[in-house]
N, C-alpha and C positions, 0 to 999 in steps of 0.2 A: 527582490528575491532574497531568501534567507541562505547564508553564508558560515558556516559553524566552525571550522577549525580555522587555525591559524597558521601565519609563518613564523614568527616572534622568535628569536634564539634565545635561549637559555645565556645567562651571564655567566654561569658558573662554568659549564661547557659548551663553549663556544661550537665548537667542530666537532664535537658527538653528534653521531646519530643516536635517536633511541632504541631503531631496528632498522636493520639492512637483512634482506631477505634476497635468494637466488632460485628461480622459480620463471617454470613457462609460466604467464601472464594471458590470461581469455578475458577479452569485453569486449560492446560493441561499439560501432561507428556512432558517430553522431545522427545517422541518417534513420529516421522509422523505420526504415526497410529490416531492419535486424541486420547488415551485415557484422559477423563475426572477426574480429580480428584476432589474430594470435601472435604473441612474438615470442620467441622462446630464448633459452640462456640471459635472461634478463637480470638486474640487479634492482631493485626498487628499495630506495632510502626514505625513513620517515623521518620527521622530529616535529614535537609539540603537536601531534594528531593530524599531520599535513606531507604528502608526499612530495618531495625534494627533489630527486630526480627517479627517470625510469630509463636505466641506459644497459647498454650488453654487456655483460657480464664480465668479458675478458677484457673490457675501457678501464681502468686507473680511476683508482677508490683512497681516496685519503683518510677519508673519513672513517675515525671509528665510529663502532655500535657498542651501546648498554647490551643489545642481544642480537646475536645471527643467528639465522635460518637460513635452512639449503633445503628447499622444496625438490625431490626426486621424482622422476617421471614414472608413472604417470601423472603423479601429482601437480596442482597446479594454481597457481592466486586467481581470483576471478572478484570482483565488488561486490560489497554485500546486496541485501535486496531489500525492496520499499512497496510495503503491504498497505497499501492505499485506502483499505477499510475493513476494519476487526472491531468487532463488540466485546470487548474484551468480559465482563459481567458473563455476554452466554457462552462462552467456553465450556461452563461446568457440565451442561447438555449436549454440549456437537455429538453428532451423531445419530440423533435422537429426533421425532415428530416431522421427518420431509415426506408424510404422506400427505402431510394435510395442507390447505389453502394458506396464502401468508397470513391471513387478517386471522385465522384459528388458530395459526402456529403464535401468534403472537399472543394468544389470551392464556393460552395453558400451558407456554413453555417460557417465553421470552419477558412478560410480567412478572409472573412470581421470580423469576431466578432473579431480574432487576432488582425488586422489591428486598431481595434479603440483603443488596448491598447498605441497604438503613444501617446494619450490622456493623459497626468498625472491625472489629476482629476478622469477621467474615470477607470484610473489604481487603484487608492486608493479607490473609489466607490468598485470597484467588486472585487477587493481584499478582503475588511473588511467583506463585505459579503460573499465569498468563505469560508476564515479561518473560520471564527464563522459557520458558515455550518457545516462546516467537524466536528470540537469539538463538538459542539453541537449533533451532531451523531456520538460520539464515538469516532473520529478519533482523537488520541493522536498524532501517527507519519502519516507523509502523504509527498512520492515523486510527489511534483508538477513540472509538465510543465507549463513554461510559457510563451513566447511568443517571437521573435526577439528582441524585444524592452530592450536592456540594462536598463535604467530608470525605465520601468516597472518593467521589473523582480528584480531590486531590493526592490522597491516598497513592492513584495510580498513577497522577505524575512526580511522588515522591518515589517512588518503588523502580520508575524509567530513568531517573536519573541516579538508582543507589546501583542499579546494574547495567548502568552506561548506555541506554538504548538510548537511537536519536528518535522523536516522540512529539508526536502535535494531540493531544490530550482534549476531548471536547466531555463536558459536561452536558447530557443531554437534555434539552426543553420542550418540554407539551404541557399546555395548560387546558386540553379539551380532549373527546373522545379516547378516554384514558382510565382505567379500571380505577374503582375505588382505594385511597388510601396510596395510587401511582400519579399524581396528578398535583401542579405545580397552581398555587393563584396567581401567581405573579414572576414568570418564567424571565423575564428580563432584570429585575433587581436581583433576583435570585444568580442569574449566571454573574451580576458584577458582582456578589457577594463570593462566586468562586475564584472571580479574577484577581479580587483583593487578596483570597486566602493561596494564591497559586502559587507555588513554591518555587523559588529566585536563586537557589545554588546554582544553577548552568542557563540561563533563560534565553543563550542561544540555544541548548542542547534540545533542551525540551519546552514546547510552547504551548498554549493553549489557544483552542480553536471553537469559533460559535457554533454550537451543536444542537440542530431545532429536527427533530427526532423526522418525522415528512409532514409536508403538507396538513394530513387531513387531523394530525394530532394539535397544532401550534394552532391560535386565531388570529387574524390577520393583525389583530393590536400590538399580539405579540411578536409578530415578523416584521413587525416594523421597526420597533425596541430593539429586537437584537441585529437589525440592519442598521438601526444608527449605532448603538454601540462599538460595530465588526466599523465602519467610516470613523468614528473616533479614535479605537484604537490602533486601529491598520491591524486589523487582524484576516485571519484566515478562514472560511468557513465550509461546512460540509453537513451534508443533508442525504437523503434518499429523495429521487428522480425519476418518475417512469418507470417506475419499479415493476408491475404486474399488473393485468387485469383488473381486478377487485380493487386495487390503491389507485390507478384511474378512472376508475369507476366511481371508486369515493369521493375522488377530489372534484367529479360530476358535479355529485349529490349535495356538493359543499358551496354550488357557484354563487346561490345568493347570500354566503358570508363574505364573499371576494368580490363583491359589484359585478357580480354575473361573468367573472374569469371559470373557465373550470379547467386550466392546462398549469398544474403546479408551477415549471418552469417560468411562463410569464407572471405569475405570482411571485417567485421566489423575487422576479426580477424587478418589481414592483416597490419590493419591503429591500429593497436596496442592497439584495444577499447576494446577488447573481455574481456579479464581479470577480473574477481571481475564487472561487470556490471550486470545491472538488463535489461532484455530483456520483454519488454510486447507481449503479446500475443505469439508468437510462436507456435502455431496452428499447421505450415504446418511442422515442423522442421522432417528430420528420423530419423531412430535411431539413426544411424553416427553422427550427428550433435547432438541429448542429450546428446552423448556423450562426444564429445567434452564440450560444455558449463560443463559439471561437468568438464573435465580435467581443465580448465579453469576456474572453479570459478565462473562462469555466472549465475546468476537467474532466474526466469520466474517468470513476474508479473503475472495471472492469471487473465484475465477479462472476464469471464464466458457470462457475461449480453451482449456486445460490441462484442464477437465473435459470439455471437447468429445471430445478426442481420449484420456484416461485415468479418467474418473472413470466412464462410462457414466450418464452422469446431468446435471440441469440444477438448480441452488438454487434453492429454491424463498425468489428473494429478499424479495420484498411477506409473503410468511406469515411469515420469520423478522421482518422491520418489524416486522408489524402485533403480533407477540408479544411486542415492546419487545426484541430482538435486537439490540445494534450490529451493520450490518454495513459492511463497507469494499470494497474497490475493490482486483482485484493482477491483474499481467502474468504470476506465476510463470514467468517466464524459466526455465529453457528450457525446461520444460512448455507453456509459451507461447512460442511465436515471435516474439513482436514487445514488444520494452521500451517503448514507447509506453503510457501511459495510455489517450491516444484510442482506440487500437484496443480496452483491454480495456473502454473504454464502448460502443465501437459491437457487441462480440459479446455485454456483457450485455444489452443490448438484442435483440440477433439470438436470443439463443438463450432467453430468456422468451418471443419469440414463437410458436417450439419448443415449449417446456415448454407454453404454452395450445391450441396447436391442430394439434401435428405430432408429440411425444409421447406424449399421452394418448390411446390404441389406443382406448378408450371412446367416444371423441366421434367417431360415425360420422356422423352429421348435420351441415350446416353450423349450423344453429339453435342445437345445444347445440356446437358450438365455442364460439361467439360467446358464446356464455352467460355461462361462464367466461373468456373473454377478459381483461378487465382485473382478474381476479383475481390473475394471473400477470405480467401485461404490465410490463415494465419503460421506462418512458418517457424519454426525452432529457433529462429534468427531473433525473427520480428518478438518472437513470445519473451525470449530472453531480453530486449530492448523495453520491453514493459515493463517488465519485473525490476528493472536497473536505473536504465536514463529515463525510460519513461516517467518513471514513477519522482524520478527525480527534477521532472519537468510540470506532472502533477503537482506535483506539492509546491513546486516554485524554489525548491532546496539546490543553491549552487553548490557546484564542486562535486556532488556525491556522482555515485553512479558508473565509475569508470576508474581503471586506474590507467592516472595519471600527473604529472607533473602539476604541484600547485593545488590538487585535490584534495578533499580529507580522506586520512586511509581509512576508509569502512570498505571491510575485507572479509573474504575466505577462502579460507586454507582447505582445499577440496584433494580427498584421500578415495579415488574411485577403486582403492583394493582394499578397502574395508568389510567392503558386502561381498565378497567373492561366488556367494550361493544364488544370489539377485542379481549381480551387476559381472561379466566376464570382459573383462580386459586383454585381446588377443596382441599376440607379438606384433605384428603385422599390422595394428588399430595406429592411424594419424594422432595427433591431437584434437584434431577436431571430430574426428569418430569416438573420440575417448568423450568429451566434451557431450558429444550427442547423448550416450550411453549416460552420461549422469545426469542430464536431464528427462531424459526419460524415465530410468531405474533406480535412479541414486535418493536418501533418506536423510534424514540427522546423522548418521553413524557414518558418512563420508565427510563432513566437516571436524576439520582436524582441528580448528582454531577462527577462532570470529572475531576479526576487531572492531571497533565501533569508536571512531576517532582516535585512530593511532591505541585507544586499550582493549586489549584482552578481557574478553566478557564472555 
């Protein structure tokens, strides 16, 4: 597992902290279930990007701080969050073409916008704006897609690391069924040509990741090339999975280029990618096959918003849990409309509702809805545990996710009286009713401060 901050003290000052902060404290348990913990009058010390201690407030503090903070209630620290899959390139269009099938939506929205990353200037333009996006709403860690374009995608792991974000950075590869003038001859030299040019200021911070766009674009010569590569390098890898209808369909259509395979997953698993990958969407997966992926180490990025409108389908996220599945938490911009984390907790939430008692054409009764109900059900808890530890257990990233002792501070500074017009904060609201209300209501304009390994970003 990859491990980014440090303990290391400073020679110069020994017994500074860099920040000591006093602040109720929200994160989850360790357990999927989302339990919330809360501890409140807390004091949480950082130094060199790494939390020292997290102890009461009114316990005997020796240590100075470079800077204090006194988080006032409502206000409150909670961990930053780990956006499991963003296309960073389609950003420029979120919002735009979810009327149409994925395989349309990809020829007239998701090509050309790729295609102009050729551009360097163009690349560093929607780069700067992506990163600061993401941060800006929370996202500390973020698996970006990025595009064919070696130049570019490095591009965007320089720009991840000039505004602090933590970052697994994949250049994307298809050498087949790929628009003219979008399409790679040789998709595996080409990614070591970006591994060579990968930029090495923080190469724990930000990493680079084998990135084979799905299935029915890459040929089986070429997923095998970048499966021994991802085994050489000890790298990390991530793909699309049982994406939707029509991408199943294809991968059919495709059986006698894979010796008569037509289920991507046994493919992926074939060209030796399977392993410790992070797999988005996985939608249509059976049980056979969650299985696997745990026997295998494999993930599920989780893109609630993006399966809504292309995958014809809702993850069945508690069954992949309870089969010891990591699974994570993603916006998939521009599949998703909204780079917000918060939003893709509030529609996994929304849409396991769906999947227990508005999908299942079986459950004609109220009685057997209900039955199954919290089989399905995806809670505030559970949602928040995606977005945080989850994601930090997708990625294989230790320490993040939680604050606590020996962790890196990737944080926020959460202000639920900012919005006062959208978000009411009554006298009378717990901490964890406050907590609730910002997960449901709460925007960018309730983060007060985002750190991302002990800095301010």
């Amino acid at each position: 597992s990859y491990s980014f901050c440090t303990l290391l003290e400073s020679p110069n000052k020994k017994n500074m902290l860099d920040i000591l902060i006093y602040s109720t404290v929200v994160h989850c348990k360790d357990d999927p279930i989302g339990e919330i913990e809360i501890l409140e009058n807390m004091a949480v010390g950082v130094k060199n990007g790494a939390i020292v201690f997290v102890t009461k407030e009114n316990e005997s503090h020796n240590e100075e701080a470079e800077e204090t903070i006194k988080i006032e209630k409502p206000g409150f620290l909670c961990p930053g969050m780990v956006d499991t899959h963003f296309h960073a390139p389609q950003d420029e269009y979120k919002g735009t073409g979810l009327d149409l099938p994925v395989m349309d939506w990809l020829q007239k929205y998701t090509f050309p916008a790729e295609m102009r990353i050729s551009d360097i200037e163009t690349a560093r333009k929607e780069y700067s704006r992506v990163v600061s996006t993401t941060l800006r709403n929370g996202t500390t860690t973020c698996v970006y897609f990025a595009s064919i374009h070696t130049e570019g995608s490095v591009i965007l792991a320089e720009e991840c690391l000039k505004q602090g974000q933590r970052a697994f950075v994949g250049k994307v590869s298809m050498d087949r069924n790929s628009p003219d003038g979008y399409v790679e001859a040789d998709s595996v030299n080409e990614f070591k040509r970006f591994l060579e040019k990968f930029p090495t200021g923080n190469p724990e911070l930000v990493q680079p990741i084998v990135t084979p766009r799905f299935v029915p674009t890459c040929s089986q010569e070429s997923l095998k090339g970048l499966g021994e590569v991802k085994k050489e390098r000890k790298l990390r890898m991530t793909t699309h999975v049982a994406e939707s209808i029509d991408e199943v369909m294809f991968c059919q259509a495709l059986k006698a280029a894979h010796g008569g395979e037509e289920r991507d997953l046994a493919i992926l698993d074939d060209a030796g990618l399977l392993e410790g990958s992070i797999l988005a969407h996985a939608v249509h997966l059976s049980d056979e096959e969650l299985k696997t992926c745990r026997d295998r180490g494999a993930a599920i990025a989780h893109c609630p918003l993006s399966n809504c409108y292309f995958g014809h389908s809702v993850l069945r996220v508690k069954e992949a849990l309870s089969l010891g599945v990591a699974v994570g938490l993603a916006t998939d911009v521009a599949g998703g409309y909204d780079p917000s984390m918060l939003s893709a907790i509030r529609h996994a939430m929304t849409s396991s509702h769906l999947l227990s008692t508005g999908v299942d054409k079986y459950l004609t009764t109220p009685g057997a809805a209900l039955a199954v109900k919290d089989a399905h059900t995806v809670s505030f808890g559970t949602a928040f545990y995606l977005a945080t530890l989850g994601g930090a257990r997708c990625t294989q990233t230790a320490r993040i996710g939680a604050i606590r002792a020996g962790y890196c501070f990737d944080a926020l500074w959460v202000d639920p009286l900012a919005v006062p017009y959208r978000l009411h904060v009554a006298a009378s609201d717990s901490v964890l009713e406050v907590f609730q209300k910002w997960l449901h209501l709460g925007d960018d304009r309730c983060l007060k401060k985002v750190w991302v390994d002990g800095r301010a970003v």
